[in-house]
C-alpha positions as CSV (number, residue, x, y, z in Angstrom):
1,X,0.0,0.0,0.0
2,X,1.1,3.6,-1.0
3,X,2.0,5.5,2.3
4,X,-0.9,8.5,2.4
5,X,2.2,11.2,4.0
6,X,3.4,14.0,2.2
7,X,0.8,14.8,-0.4
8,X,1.8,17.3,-3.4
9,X,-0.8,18.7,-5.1
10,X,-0.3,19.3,-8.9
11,X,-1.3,21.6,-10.8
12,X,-3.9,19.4,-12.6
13,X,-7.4,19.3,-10.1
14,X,-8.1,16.4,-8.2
15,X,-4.2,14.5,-9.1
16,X,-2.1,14.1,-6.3
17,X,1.3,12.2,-5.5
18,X,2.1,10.8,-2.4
19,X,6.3,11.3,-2.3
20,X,7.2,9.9,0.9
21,X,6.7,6.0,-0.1
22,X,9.1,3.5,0.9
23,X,8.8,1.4,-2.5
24,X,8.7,4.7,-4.8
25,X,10.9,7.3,-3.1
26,X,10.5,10.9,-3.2
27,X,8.6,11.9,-6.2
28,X,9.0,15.8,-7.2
29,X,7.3,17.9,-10.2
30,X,9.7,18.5,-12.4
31,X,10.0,20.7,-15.6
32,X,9.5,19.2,-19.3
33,X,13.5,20.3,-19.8
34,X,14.6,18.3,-17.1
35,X,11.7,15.6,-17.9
36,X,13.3,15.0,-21.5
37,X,16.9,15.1,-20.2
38,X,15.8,12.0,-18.0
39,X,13.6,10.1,-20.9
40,X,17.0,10.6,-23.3
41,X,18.0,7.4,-24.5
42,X,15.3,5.7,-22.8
43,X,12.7,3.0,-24.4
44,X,9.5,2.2,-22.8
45,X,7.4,-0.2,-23.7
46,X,3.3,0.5,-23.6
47,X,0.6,-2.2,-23.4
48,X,-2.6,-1.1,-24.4
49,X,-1.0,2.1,-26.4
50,X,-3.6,2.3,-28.8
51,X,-5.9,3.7,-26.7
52,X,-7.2,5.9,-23.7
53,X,-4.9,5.9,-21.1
54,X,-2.3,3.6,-22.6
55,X,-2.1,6.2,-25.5
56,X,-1.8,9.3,-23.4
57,X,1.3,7.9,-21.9
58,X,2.9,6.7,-24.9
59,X,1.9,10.1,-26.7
60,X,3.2,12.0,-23.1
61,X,6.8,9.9,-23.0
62,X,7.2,10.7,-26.7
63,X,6.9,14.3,-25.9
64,X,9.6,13.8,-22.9
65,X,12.2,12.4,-25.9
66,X,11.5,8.9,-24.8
67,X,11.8,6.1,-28.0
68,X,8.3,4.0,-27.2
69,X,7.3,0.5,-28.6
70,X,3.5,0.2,-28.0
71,X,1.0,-2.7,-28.6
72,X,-2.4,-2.3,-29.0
73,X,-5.2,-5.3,-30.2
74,X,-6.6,-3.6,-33.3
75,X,-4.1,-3.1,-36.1
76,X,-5.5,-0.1,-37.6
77,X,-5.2,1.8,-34.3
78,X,-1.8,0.3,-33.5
79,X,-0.8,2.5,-37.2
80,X,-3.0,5.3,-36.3
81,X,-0.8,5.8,-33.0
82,X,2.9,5.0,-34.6
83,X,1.9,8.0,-36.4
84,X,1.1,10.5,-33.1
85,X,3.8,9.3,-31.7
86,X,6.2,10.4,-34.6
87,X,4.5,13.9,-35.1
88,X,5.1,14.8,-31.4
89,X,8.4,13.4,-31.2
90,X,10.8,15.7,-28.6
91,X,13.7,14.5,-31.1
92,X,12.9,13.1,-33.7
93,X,16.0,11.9,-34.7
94,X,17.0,10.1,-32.2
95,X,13.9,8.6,-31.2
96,X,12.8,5.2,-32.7
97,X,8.6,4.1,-32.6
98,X,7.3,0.3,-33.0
99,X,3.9,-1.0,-32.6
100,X,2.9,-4.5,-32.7
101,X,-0.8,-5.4,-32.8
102,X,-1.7,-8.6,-30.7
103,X,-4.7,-10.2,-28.8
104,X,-3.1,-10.4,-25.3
105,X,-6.0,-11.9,-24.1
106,X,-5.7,-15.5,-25.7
């Protein structure tokens, strides 16, 4: 369970973080500049990036610079995606996209 100490409020309504967990750490807002110097270099990997949630944070950590590799169940949304994810690329140049489409549920 996530220790309740500490709250920060953000600056989006209703979204907190709790920082003082023992498993997490201290979690602190941080700027998109210092947010992309982190993602540099870095992959993630998003299941269920085709959609709702799932796509906002493959779309958000492609903003950040991050290269993402999403996978999503229906193949026309898993192209429809690789797409967003190269127009808001932070770099472009450096960042590599994949999507696989696959029923994760048989």
């Amino acid at each position: 369970l996530l220790s309740m100490t500490a709250a920060i409020q953000l600056p989006w309504p209703n979204v907190m973080f709790y920082s003082l967990d023992a498993t997490l750490g201290e979690v602190a807002v941080v700027s998109d500049e210092v947010l992309a110097q982190r993602l540099q270099q870095k992959h993630a990997l998003v299941v269920g990036g085709t959609d709702g949630i799932g796509k906002g944070t493959a779309l958000a950590l492609a903003r950040g610079g991050a290269s993402v590799t999403i996978v999503g169940h229906s193949p026309s949304k898993v192209s429809s995606t690789l797409k967003d994810l190269a127009s808001v690329a932070r770099r472009p140049s450096e960042q590599q996209f994949e999507a696989y489409s696959a029923d994760l549920l048989t």
